[in-house]
PARO-809521 format. One record per atom (N, C-alpha, C): residue in one letter; x, y, z; atom name. Coordinates in steps of 0.02 Angstrom, whole numbers. Layout:
# residues N
A,X,Y,Z,CA
...
//
This chain:
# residues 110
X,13020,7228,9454,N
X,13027,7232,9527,CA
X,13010,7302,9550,C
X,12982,7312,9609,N
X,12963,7367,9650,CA
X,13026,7411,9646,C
X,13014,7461,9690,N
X,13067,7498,9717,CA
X,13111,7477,9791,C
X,13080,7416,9798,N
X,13106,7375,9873,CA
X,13173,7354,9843,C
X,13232,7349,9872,N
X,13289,7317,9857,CA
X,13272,7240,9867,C
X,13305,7209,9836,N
X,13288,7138,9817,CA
X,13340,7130,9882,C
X,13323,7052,9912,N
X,13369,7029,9975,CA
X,13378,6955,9975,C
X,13475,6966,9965,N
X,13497,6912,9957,CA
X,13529,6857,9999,C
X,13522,6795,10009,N
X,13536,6784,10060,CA
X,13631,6768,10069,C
X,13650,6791,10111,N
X,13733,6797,10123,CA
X,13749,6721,10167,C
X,13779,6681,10132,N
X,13828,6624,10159,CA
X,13893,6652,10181,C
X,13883,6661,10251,N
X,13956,6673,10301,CA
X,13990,6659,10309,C
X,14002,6593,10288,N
X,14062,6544,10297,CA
X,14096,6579,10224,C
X,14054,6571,10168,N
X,14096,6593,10095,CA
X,14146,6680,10097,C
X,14077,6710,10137,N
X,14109,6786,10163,CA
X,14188,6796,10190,C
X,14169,6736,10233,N
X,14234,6732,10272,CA
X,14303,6697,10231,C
X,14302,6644,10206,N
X,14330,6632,10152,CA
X,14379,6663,10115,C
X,14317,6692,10060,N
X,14330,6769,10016,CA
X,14383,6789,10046,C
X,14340,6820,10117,N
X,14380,6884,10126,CA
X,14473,6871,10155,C
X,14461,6801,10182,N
X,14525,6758,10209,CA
X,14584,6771,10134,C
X,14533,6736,10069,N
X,14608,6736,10028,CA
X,14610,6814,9989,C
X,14577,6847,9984,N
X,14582,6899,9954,CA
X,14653,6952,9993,C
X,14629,6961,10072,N
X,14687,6983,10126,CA
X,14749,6956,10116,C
X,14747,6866,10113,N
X,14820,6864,10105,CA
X,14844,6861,10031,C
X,14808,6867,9994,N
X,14833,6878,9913,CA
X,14872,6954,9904,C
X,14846,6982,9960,N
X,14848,7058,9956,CA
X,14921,7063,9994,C
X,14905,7048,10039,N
X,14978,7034,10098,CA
X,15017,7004,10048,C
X,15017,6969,10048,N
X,15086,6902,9977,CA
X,15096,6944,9923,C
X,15075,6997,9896,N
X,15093,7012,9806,CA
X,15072,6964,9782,C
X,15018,6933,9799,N
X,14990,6879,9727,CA
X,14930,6879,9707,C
X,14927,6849,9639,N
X,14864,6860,9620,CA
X,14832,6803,9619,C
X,14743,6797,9633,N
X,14724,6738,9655,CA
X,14646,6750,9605,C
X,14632,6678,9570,N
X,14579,6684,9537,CA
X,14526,6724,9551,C
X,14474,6771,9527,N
X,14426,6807,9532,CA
X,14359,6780,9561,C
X,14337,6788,9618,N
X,14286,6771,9631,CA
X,14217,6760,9587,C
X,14210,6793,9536,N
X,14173,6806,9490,CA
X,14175,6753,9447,C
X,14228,6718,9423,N
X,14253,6683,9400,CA
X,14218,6586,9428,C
X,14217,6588,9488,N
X,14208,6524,9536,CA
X,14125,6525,9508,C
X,14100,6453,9517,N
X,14041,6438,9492,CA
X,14012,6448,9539,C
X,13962,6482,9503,N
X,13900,6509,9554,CA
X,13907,6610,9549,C
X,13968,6621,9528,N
X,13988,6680,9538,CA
X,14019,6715,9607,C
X,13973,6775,9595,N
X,13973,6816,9673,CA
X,13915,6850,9655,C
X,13867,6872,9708,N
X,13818,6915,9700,CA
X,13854,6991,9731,C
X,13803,7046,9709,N
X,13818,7110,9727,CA
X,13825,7112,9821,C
X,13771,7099,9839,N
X,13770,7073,9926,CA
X,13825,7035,9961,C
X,13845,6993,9930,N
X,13892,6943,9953,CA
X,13970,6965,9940,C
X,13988,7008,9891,N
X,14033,7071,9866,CA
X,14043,7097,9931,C
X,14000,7141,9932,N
X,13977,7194,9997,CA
X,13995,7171,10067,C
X,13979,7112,10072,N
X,13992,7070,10132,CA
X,14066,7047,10160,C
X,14094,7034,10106,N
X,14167,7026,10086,CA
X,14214,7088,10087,C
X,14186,7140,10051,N
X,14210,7207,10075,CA
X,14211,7220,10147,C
X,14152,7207,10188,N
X,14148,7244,10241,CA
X,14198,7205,10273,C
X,14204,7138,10282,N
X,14248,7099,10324,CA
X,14330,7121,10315,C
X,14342,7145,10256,N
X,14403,7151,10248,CA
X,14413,7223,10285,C
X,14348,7269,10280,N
X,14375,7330,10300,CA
X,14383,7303,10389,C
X,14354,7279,10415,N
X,14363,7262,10473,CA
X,14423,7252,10501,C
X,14448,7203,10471,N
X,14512,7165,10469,CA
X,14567,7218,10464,C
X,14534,7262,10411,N
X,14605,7305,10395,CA
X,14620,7385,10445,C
X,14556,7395,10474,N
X,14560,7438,10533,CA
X,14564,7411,10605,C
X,14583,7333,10597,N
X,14587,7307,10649,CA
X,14671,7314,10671,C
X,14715,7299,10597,N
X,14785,7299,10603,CA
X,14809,7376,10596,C
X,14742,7415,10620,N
X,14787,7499,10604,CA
X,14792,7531,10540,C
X,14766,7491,10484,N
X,14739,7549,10417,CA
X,14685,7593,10445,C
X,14687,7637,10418,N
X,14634,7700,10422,CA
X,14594,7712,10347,C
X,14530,7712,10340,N
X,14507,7720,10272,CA
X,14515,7780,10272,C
X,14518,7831,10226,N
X,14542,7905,10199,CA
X,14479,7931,10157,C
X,14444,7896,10146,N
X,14390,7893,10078,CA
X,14356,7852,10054,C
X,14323,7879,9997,N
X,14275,7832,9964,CA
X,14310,7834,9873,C
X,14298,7768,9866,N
X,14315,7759,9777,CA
X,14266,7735,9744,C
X,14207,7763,9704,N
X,14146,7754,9673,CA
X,14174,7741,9618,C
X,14147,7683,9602,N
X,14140,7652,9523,CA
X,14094,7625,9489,C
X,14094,7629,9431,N
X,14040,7627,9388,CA
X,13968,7689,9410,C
X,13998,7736,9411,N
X,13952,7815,9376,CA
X,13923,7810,9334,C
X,13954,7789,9287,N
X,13930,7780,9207,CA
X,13890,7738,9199,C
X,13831,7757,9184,N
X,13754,7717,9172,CA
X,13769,7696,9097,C
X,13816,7717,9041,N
X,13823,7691,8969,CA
X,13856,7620,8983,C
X,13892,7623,9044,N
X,13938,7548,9027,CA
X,13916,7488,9081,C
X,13849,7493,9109,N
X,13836,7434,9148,CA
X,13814,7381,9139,C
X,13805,7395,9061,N
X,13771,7334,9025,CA
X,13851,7282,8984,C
X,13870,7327,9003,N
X,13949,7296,8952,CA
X,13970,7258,9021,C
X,13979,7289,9073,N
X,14024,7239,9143,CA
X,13970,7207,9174,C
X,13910,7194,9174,N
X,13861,7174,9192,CA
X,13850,7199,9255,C
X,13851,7278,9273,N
X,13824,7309,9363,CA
X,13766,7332,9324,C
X,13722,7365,9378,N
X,13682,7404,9368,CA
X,13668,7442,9418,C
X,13719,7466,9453,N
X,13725,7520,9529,CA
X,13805,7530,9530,C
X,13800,7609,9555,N
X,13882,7607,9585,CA
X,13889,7573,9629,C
X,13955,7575,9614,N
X,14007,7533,9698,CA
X,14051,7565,9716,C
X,14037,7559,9775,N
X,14051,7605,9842,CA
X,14143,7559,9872,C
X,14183,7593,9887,N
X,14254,7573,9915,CA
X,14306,7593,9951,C
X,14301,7591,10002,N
X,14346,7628,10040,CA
X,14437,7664,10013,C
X,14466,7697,10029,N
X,14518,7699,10008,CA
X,14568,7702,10078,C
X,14639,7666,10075,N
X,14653,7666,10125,CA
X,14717,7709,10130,C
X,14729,7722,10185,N
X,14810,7774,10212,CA
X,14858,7726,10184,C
X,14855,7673,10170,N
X,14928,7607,10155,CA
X,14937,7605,10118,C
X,14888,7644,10048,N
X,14876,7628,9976,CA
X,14863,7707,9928,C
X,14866,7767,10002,N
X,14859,7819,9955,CA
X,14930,7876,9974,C
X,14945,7930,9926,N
X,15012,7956,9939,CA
X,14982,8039,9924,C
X,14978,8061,9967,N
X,14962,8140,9967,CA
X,15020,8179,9954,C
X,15008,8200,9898,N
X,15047,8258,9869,CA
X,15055,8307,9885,C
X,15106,8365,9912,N
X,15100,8421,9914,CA
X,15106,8475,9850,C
X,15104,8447,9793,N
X,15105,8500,9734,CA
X,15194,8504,9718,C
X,15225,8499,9741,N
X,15298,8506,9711,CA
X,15325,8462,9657,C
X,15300,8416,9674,N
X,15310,8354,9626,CA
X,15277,8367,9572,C
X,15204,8386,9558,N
X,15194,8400,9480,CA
X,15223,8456,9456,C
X,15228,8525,9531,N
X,15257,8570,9490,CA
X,15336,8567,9456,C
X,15381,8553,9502,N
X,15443,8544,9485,CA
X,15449,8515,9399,C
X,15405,8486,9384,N
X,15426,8419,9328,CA
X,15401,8464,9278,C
X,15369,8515,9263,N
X,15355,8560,9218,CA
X,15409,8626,9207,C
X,15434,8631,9281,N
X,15492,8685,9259,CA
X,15565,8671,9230,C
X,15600,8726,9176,N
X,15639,8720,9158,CA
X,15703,8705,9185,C
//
């Protein structure tokens, strides 16, 4: 293949779906079979698609994203999880805890 990104086509209804039980799996404390898992899979696009809806959703109820969480850097292990690009992920204020340094320091002193 070229250097053109390949283009996949996104089923909206499934997007929406996704992104429906993933939110309330998340909301509930439960865990809910892996998309990856369902026949047919998930493509990288359709991932992405599902991400974005949730970020929507979740700055809709007043999360704030804080950041980005890149995964898979490592070009040695994409053949083992089957990626072949990082992935890109928001990080949110509901899910992260900013430290002021006392806490690691304290736990080292005598």
């Amino acid at each position: 293949m070229s250097g053109a990104a390949k283009v996949e086509s996104i089923d909206a209804a499934r997007v929406e779906a996704l992104a429906t039980v993933l939110l309330g799996a998340w909301d509930a404390v439960r865990c809910v079979p892996l998309p990856s898992a369902a026949a047919g899979g998930i493509d990288t696009a359709t991932a992405y698609a599902v991400a974005e809806r949730l970020r929507q959703w979740r700055i809709a109820r007043g999360e704030k994203p804080v950041g980005w969480k890149i995964g898979f850097t490592n070009r040695g292990i994409w053949q083992r999880y089957g990626v072949y690009e990082p992935m890109w992920a928001p990080v949110w204020d509901t899910t992260t805890v900013l430290l002021d340094g006392r806490e690691c320091v304290s736990r080292w002193r005598a």
